[in-house]
C-alpha positions, 0 to 999 in steps of 0.5 A: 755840605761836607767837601773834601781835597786831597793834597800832598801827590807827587812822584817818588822813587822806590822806597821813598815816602809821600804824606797825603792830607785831605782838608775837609771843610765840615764834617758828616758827623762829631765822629765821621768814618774815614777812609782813603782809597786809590785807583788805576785807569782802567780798575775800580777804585780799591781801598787803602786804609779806614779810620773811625775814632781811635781804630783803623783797618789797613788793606794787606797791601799796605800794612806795615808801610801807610799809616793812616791818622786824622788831626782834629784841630786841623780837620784833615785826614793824613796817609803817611805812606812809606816804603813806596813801591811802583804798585802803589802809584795811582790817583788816591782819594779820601772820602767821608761819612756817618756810620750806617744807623743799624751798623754803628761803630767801626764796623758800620765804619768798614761796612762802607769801607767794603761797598764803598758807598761814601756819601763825600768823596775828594777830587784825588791826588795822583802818586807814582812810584818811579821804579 
């Protein structure tokens, strides 16, 4: 059983930067899909960024501001988030999973990313971005 938790959420303003880990306690595989997501009261979660090996996808959103990364010897998933703005504030949630077995790669990677359709997700970690 994979189990994920997010930390590093708080308040910031304008133009300023938060770093989010996500701690994970086992791993779905020796290459495990990545992702983070967030989402408001209200809208459905939306995705942020996906990681799966050395290649990662970015929402347009955030290009150029978030940086998403994962420190093997530590286990966690990182979302070095830069430049903040009020929109980006949210509750933000890592998830993990294999890739789909007739979609292997970093597409079956964005495959999950699209539905999404993680089988392990992360409590969340709230932001807000303070104008």
């Amino acid at each position: 059983q994979v189990q994920l938790m997010e930390s590093g959420g708080g308040s910031v303003q304008t133009g300023g930067s938060l770093t989010l880990s996500c701690s994970a306690s086992g791993s779905p595989s020796s290459r495990p899909c990545m992702a983070w997501f967030r989402q408001t009261p209200g809208n459905e979660r939306e995705g942020v960024a996906a990681l799966y090996g050395v290649k990662s996808y970015y929402d347009r959103s955030v290009t150029g501001r978030f940086i998403i990364s994962q420190d093997n010897a530590k286990n966690t998933l990182n979302l070095q988030m830069n430049s903040l703005k009020p929109e980006d504030t949210a509750m933000y949630f890592c998830a993990a999973d294999t890739v789909p077995t007739d979609a292997p790669g970093f597409l079956g990677c964005l495959t999950h990313y699209a539905k999404p359709d993680f089988k392990y997700w992360g409590q969340g970690t709230q932001v807000t971005v303070s104008s």
